[in-house]
DOZA-182435 format. One record per residue: residue in one letter; residue number from 1; x, y, z of N, C-alpha, C in turn. Coordinates in steps of 0.001 Angstrom, whole numbers, always signed. Example, Ala and Ser with C-alpha at 12.3 -4.5 7.8 and 13.67 -1.06 7.14 Angstrom:
<sites>
<site residuo="A" num="1" n_east="+13190" n_north="-5690" n_up="+7800" ca_east="+12300" ca_north="-4500" ca_up="+7800" c_east="+13200" c_north="-3300" c_up="+7800"/>
<site residuo="S" num="2" n_east="+12850" n_north="-2250" n_up="+7080" ca_east="+13670" ca_north="-1060" ca_up="+7140" c_east="+12900" c_north="+30" c_up="+7870"/>
</sites>
This chain:
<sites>
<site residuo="X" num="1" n_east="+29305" n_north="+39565" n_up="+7486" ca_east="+30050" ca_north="+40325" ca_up="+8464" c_east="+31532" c_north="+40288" c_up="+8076"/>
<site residuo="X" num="2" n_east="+31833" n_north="+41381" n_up="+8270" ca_east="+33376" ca_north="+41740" ca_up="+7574" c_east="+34669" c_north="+40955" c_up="+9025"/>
<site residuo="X" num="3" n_east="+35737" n_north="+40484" n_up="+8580" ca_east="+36751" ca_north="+39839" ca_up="+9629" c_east="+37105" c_north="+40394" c_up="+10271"/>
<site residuo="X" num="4" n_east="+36848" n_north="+42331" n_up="+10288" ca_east="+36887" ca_north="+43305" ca_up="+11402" c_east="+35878" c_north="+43707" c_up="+12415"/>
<site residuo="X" num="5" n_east="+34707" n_north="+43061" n_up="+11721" ca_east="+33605" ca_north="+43133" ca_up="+12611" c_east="+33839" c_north="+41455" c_up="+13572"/>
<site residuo="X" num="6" n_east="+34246" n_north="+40758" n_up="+13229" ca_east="+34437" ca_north="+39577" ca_up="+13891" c_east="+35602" c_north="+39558" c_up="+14886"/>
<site residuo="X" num="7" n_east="+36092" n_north="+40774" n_up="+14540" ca_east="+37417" ca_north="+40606" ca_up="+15457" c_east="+37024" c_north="+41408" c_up="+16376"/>
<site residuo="X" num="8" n_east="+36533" n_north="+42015" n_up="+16458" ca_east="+35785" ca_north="+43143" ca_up="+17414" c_east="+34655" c_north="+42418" c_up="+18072"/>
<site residuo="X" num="9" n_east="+33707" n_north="+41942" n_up="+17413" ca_east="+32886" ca_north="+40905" ca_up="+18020" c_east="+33170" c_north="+40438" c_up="+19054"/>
<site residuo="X" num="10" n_east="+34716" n_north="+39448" n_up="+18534" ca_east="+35521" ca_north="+38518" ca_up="+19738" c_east="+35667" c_north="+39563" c_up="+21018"/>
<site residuo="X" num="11" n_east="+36451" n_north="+40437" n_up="+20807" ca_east="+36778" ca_north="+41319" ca_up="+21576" c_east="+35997" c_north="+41953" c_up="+23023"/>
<site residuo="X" num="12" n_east="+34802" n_north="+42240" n_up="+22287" ca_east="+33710" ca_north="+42729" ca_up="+22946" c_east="+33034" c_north="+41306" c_up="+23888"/>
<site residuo="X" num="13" n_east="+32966" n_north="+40104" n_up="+22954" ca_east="+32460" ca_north="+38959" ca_up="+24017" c_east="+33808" c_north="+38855" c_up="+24829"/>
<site residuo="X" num="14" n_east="+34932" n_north="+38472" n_up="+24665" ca_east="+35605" ca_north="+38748" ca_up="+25795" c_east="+35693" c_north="+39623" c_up="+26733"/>
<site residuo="X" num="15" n_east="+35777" n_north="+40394" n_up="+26363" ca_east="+35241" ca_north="+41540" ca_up="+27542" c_east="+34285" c_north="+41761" c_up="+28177"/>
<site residuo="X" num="16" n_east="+33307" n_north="+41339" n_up="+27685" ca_east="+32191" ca_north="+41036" ca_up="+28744" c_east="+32163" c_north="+39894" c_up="+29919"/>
<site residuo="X" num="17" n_east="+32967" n_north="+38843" n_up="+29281" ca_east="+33039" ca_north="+37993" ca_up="+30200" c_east="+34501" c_north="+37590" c_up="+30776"/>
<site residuo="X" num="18" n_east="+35369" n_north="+38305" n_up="+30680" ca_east="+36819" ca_north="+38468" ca_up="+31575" c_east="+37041" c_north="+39828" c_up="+31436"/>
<site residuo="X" num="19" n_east="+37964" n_north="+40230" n_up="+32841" ca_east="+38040" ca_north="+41549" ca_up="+33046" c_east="+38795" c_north="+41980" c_up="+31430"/>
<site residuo="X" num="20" n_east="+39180" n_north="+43094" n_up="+31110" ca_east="+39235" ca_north="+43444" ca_up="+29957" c_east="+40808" c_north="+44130" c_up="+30307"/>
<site residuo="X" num="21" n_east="+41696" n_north="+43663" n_up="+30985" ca_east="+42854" ca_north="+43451" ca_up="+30763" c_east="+43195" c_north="+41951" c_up="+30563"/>
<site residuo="X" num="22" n_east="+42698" n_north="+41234" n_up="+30834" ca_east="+42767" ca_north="+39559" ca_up="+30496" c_east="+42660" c_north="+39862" c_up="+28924"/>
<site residuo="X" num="23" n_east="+41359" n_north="+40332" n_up="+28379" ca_east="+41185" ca_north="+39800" ca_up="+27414" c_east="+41828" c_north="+40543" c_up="+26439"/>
<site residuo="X" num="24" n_east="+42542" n_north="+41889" n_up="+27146" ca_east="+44043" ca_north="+42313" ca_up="+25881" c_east="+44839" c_north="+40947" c_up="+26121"/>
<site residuo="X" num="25" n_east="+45231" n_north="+40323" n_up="+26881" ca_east="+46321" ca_north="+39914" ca_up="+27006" c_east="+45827" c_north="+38573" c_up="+26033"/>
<site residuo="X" num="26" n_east="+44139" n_north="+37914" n_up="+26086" ca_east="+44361" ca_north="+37309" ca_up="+25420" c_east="+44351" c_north="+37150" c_up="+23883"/>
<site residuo="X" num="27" n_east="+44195" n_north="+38415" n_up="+23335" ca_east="+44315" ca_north="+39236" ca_up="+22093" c_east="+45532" c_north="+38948" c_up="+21547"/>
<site residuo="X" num="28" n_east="+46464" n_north="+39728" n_up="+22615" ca_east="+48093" ca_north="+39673" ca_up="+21949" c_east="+48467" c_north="+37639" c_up="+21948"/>
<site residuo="X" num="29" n_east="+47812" n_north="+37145" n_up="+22801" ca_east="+48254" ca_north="+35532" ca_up="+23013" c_east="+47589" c_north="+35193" c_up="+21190"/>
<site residuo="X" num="30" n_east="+47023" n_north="+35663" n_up="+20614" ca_east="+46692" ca_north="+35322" ca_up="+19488" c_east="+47198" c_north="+35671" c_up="+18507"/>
<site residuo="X" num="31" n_east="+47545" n_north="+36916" n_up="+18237" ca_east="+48488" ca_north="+37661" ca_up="+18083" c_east="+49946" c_north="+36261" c_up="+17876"/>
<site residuo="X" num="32" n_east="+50368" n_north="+36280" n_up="+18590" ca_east="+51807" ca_north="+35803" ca_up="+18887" c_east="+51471" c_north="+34236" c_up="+18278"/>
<site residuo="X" num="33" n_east="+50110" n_north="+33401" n_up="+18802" ca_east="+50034" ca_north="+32455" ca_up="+17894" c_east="+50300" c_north="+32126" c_up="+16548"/>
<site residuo="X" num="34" n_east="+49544" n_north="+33226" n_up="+15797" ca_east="+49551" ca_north="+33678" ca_up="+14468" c_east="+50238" c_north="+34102" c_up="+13578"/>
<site residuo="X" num="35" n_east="+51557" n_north="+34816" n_up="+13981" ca_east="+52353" ca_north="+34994" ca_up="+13931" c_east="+53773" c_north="+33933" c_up="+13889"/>
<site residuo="X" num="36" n_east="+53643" n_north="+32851" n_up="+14888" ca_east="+54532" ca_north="+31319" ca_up="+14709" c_east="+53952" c_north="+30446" c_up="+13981"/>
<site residuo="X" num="37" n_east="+52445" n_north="+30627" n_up="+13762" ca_east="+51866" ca_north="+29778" ca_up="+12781" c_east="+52267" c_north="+30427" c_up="+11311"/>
<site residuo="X" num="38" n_east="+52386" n_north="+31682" n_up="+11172" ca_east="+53013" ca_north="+32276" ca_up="+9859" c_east="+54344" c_north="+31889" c_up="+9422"/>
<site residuo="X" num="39" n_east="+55172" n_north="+32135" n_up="+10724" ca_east="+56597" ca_north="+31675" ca_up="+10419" c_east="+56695" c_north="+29586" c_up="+10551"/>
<site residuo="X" num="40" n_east="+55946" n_north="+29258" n_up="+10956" ca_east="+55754" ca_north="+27808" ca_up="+10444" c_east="+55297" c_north="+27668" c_up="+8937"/>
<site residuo="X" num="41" n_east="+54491" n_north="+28197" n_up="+8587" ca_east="+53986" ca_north="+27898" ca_up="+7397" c_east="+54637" c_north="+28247" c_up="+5739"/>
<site residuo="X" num="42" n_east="+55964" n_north="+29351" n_up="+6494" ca_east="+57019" ca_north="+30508" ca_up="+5608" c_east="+57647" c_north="+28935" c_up="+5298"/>
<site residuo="X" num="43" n_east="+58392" n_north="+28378" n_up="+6409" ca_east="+59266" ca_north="+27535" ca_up="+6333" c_east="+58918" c_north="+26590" c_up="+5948"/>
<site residuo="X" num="44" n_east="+57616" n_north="+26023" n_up="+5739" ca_east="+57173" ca_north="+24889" ca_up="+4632" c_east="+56668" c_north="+25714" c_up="+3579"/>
<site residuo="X" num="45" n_east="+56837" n_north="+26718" n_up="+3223" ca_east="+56794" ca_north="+27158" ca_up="+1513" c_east="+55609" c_north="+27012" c_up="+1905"/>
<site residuo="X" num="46" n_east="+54303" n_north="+27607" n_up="+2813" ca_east="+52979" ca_north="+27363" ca_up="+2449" c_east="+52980" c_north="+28685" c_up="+2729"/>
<site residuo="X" num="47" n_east="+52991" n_north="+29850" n_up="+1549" ca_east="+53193" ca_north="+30736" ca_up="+1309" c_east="+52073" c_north="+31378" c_up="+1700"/>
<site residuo="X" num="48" n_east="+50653" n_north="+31101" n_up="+1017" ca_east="+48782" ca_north="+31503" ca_up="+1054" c_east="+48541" c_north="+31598" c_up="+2888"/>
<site residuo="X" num="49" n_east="+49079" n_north="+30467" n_up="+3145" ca_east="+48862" ca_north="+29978" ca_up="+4949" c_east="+49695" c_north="+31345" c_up="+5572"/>
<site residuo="X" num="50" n_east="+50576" n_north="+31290" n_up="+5194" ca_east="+51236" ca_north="+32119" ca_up="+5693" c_east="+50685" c_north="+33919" c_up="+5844"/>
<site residuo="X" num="51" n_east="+50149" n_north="+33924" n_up="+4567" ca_east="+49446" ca_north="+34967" ca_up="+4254" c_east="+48530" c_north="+35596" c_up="+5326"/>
<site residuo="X" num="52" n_east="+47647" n_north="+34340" n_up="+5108" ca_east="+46616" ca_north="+34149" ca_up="+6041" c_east="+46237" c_north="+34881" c_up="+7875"/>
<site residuo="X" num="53" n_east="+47773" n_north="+33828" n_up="+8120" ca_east="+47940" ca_north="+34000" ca_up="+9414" c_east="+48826" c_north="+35563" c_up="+9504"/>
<site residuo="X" num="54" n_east="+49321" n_north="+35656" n_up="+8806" ca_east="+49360" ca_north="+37372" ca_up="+8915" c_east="+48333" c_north="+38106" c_up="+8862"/>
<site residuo="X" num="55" n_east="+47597" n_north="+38162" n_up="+7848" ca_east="+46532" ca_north="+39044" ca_up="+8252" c_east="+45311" c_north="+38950" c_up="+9058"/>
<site residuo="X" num="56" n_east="+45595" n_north="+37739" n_up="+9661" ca_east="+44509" ca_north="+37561" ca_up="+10856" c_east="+45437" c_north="+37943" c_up="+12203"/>
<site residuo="X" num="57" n_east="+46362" n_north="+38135" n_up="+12598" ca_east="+47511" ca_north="+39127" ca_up="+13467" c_east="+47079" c_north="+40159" c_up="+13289"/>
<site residuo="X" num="58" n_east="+47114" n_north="+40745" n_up="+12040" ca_east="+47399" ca_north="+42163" ca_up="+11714" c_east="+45477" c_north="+43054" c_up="+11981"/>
<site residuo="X" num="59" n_east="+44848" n_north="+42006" n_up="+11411" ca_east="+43102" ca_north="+42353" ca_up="+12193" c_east="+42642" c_north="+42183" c_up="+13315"/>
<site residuo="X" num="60" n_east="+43931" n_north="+41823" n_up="+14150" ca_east="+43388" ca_north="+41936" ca_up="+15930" c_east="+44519" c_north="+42906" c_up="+16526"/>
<site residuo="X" num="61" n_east="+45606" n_north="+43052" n_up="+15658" ca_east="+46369" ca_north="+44291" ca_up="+16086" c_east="+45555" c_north="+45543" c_up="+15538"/>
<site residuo="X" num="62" n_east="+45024" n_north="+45825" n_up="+14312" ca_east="+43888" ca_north="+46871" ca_up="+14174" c_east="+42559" c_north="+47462" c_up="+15475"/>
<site residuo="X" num="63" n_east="+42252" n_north="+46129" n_up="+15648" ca_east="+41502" ca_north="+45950" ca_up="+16247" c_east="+41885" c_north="+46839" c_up="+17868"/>
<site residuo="X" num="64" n_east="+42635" n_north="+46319" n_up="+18045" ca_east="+43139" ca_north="+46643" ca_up="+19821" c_east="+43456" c_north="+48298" c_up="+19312"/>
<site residuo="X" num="65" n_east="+44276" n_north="+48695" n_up="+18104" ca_east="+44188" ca_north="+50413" ca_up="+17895" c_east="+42774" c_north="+50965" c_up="+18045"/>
<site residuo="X" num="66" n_east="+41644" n_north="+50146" n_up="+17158" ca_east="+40635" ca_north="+51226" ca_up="+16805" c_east="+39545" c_north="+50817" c_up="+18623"/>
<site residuo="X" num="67" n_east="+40173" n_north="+50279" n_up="+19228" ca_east="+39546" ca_north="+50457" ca_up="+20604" c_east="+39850" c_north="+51338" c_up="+21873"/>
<site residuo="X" num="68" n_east="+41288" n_north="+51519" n_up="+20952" ca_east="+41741" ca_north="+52249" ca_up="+22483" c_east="+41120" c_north="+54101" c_up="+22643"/>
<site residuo="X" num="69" n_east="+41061" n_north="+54413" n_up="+23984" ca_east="+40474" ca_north="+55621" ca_up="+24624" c_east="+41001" c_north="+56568" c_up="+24489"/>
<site residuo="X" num="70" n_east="+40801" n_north="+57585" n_up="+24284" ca_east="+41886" ca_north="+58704" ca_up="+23557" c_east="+41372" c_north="+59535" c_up="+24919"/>
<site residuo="X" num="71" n_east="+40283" n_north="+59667" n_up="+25423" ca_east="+39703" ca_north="+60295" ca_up="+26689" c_east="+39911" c_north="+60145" c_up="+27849"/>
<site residuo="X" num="72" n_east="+40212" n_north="+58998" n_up="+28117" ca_east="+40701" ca_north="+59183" ca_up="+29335" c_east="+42129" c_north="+58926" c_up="+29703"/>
<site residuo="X" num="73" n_east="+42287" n_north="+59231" n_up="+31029" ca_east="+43772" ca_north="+59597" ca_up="+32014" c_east="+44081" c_north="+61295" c_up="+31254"/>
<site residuo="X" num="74" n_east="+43186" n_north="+61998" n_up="+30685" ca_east="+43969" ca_north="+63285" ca_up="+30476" c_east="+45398" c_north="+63290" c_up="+29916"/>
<site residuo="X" num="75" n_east="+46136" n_north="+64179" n_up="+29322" ca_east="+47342" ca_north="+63930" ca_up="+28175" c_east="+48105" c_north="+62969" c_up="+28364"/>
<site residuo="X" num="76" n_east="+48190" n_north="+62269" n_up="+29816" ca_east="+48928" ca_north="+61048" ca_up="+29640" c_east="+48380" c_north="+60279" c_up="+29082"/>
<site residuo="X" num="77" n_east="+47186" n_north="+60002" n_up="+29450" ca_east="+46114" ca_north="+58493" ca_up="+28761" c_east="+45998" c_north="+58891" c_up="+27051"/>
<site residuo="X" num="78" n_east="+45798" n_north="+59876" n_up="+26721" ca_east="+45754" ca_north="+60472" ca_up="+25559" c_east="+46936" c_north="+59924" c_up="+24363"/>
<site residuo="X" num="79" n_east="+48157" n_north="+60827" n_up="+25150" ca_east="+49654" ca_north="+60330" ca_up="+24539" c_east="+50264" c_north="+58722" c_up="+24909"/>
<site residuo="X" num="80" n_east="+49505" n_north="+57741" n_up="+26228" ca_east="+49506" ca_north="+56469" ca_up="+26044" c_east="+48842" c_north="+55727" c_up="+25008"/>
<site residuo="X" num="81" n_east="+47934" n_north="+56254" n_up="+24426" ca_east="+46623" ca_north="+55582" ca_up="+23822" c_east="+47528" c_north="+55929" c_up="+22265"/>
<site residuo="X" num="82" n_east="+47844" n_north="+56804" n_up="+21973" ca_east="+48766" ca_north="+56760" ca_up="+20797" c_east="+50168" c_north="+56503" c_up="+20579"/>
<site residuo="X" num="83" n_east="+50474" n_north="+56048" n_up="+21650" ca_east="+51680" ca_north="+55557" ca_up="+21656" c_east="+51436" c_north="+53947" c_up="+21278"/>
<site residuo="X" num="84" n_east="+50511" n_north="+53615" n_up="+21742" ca_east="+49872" ca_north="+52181" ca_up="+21633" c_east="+49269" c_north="+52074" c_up="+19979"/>
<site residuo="X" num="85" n_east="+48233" n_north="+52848" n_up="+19649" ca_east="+48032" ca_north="+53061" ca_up="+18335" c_east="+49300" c_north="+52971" c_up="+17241"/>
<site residuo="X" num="86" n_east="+50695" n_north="+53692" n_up="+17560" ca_east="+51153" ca_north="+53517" ca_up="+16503" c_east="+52118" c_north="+52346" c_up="+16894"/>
<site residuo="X" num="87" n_east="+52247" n_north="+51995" n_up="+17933" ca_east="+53018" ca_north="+50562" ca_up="+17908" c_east="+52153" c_north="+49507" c_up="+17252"/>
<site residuo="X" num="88" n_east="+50654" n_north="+49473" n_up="+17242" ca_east="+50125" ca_north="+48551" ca_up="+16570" c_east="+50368" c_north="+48785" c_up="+15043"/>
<site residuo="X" num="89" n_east="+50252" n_north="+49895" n_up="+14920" ca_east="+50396" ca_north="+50363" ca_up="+13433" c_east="+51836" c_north="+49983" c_up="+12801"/>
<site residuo="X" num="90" n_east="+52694" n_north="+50067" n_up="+13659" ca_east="+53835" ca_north="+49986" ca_up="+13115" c_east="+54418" c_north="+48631" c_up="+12941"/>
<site residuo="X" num="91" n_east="+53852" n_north="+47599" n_up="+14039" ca_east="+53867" ca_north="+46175" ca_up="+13803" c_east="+53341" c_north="+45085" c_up="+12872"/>
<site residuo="X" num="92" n_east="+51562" n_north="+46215" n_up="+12361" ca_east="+50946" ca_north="+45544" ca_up="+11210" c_east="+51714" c_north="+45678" c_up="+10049"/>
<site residuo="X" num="93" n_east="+52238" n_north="+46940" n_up="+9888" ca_east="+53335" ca_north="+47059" ca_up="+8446" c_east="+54416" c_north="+46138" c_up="+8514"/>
<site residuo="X" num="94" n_east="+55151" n_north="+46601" n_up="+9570" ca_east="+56284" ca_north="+45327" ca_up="+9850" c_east="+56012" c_north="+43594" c_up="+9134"/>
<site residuo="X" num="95" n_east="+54964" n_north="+43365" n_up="+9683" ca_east="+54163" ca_north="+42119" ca_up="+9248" c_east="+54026" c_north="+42107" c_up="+7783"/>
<site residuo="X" num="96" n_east="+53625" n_north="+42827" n_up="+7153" ca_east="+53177" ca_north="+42830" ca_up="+6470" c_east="+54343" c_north="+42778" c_up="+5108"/>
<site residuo="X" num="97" n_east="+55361" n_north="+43671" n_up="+5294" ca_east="+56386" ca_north="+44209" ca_up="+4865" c_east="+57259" c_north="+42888" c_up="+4365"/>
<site residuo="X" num="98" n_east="+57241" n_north="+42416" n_up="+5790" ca_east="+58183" ca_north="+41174" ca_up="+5937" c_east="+57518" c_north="+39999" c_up="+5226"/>
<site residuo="X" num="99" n_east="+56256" n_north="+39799" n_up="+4609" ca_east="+55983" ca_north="+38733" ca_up="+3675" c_east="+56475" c_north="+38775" c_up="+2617"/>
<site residuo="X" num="100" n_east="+56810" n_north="+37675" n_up="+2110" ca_east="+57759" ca_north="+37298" ca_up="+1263" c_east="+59038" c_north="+37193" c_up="+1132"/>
<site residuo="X" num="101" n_east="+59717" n_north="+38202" n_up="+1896" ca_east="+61098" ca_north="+38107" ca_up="+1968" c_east="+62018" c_north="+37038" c_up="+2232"/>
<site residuo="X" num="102" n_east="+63296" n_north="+36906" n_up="+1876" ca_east="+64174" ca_north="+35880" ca_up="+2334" c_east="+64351" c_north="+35228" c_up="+3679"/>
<site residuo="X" num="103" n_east="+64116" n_north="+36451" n_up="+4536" ca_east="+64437" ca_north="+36590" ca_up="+6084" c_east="+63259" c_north="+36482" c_up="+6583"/>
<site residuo="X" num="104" n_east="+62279" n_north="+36583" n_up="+6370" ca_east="+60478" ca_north="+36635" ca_up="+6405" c_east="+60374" c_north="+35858" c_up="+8061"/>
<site residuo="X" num="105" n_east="+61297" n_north="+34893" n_up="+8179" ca_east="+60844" ca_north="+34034" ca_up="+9239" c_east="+61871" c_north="+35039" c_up="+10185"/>
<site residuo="X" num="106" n_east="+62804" n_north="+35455" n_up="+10487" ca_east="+63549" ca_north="+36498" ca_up="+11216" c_east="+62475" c_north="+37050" c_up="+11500"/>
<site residuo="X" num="107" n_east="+62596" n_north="+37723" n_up="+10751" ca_east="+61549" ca_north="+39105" ca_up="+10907" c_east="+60477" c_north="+38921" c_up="+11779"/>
<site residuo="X" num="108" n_east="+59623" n_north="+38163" n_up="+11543" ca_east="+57965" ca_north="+37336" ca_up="+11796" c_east="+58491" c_north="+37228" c_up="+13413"/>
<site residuo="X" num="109" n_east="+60070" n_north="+36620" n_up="+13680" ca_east="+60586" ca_north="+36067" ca_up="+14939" c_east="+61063" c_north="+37501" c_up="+16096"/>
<site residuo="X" num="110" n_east="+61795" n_north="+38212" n_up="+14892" ca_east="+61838" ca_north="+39732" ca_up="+15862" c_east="+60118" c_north="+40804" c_up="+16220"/>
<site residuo="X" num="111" n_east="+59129" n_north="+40804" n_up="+15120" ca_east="+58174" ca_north="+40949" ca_up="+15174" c_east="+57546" c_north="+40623" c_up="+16517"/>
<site residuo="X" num="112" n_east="+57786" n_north="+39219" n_up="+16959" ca_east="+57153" ca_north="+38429" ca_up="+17578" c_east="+57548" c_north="+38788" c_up="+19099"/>
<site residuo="X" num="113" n_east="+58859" n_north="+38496" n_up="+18867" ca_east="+59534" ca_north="+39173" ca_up="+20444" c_east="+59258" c_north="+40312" c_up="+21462"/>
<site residuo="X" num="114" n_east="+59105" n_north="+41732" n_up="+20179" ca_east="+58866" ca_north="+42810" ca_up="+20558" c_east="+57141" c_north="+42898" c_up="+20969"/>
<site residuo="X" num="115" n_east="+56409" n_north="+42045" n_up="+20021" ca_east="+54963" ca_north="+42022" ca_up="+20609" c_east="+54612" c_north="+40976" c_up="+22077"/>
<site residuo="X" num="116" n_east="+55711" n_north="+39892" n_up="+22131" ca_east="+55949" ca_north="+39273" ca_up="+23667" c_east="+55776" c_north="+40021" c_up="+24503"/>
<site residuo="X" num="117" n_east="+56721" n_north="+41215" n_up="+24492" ca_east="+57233" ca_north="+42147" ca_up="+25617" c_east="+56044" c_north="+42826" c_up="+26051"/>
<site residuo="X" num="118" n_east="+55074" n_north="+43333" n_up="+24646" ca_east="+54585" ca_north="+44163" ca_up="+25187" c_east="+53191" c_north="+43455" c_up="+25909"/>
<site residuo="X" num="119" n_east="+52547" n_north="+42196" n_up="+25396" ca_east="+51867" ca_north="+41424" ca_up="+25911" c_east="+52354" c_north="+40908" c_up="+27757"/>
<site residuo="X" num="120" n_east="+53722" n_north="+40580" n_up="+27677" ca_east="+53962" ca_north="+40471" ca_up="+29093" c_east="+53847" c_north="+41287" c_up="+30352"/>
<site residuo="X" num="121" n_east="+53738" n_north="+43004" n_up="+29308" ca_east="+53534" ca_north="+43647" ca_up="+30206" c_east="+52156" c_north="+43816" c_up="+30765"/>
<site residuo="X" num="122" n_east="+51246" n_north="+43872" n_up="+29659" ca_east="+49818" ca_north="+44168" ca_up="+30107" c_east="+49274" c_north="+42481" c_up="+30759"/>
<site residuo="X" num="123" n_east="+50053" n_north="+41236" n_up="+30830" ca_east="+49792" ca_north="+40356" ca_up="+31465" c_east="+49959" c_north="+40297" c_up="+33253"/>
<site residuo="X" num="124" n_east="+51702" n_north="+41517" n_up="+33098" ca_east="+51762" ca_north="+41808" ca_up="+34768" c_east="+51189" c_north="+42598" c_up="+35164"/>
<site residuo="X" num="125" n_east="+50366" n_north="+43806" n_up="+34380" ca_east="+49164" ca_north="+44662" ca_up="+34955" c_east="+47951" c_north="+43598" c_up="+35699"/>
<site residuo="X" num="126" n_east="+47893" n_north="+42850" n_up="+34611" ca_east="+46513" ca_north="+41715" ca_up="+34889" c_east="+46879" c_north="+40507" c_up="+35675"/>
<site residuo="X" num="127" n_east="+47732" n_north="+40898" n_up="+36473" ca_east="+47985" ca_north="+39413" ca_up="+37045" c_east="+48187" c_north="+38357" c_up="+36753"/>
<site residuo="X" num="128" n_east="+48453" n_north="+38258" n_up="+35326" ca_east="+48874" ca_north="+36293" ca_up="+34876" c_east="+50300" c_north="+36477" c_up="+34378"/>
<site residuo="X" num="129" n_east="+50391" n_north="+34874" n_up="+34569" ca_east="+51814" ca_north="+34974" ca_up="+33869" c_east="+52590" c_north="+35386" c_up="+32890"/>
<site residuo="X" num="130" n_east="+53625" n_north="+35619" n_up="+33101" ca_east="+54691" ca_north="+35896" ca_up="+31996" c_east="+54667" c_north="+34716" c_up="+30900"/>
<site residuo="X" num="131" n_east="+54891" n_north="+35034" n_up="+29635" ca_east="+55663" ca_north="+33788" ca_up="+28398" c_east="+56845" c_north="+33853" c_up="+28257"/>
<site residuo="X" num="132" n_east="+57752" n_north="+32693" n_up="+28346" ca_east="+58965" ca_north="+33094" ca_up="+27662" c_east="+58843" c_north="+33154" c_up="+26059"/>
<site residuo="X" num="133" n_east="+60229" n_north="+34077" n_up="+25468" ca_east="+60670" ca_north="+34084" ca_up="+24184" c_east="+59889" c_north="+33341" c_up="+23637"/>
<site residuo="X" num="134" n_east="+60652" n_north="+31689" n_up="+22998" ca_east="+60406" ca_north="+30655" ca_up="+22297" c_east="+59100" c_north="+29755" c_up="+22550"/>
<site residuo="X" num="135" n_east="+59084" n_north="+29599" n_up="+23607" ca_east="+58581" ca_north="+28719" ca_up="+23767" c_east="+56977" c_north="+28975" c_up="+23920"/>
<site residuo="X" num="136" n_east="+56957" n_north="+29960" n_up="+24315" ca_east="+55237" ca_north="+30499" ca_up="+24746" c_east="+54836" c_north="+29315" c_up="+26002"/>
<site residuo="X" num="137" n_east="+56019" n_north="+29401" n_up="+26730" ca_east="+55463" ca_north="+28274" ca_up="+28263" c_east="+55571" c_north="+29970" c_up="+29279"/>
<site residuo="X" num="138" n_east="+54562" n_north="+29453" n_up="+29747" ca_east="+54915" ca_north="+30448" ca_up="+31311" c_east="+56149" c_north="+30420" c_up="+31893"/>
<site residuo="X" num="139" n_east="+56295" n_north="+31690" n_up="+32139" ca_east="+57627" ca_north="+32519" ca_up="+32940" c_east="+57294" c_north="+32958" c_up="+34317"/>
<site residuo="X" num="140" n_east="+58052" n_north="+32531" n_up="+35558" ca_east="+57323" ca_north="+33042" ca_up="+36652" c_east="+58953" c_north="+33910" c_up="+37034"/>
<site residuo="X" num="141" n_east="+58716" n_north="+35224" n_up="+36981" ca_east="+59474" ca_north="+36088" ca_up="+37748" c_east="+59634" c_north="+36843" c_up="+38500"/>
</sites>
């Protein structure tokens, strides 16, 4: 089984068993893991690790594109659903882009921020808490 069929796998068992705005939110919470585990691993020169944990980000940010509904809500849900598509799209390159570079851990850190935001939001759709920035502790606002 291919690491896109496993990521989808996950996906689908989460969703069966938490409402399926939880289990975006706990998508992007992996997401954002993976991503500080990358920029941890930049900064000890464990370059492969680093690798790694990027492209296991970047196969659950795929993932959340090739799920979303192009059918429903009519041209809003339509033009939401690709607005979402290419922010994932545009974050996997970002990621991707940014390996190796000097700044790699910046980047990985602005990367990270902008995918916070958008995780915090579909967390206040779903009722759970906010994360702050750094720390990934709950934010109550």
């Amino acid at each position: 089984m291919t690491n896109l069929a496993h990521a989808i796998g996950a996906y689908r068992t989460a969703s069966s068993v938490v409402h399926p705005l939880v289990a975006v939110v706990k998508l992007y919470d992996e997401v954002l893991r993976r991503i500080g585990q990358a920029m941890e691993a930049t900064e000890q020169r464990q370059f492969e690790n680093a690798y790694i944990h990027i492209s296991r980000a970047s196969l659950i940010l795929r993932s959340l594109a090739g799920n979303l509904r192009f059918d429903l809500g009519g041209a809003d849900g339509a033009a939401m659903a690709q607005t979402l598509k290419q922010t994932y799209v545009t974050n996997m390159i970002a990621l991707h882009s940014s390996y190796g570079k000097k700044d790699a851990v910046e980047r990985f850190r602005k990367i990270r921020t902008g995918l916070l935001d958008l995780r915090n939001a579909w967390a206040q759709t779903a009722g759970m808490a906010e994360l702050g920035i750094e720390t990934g502790t709950e934010v109550r606002r």
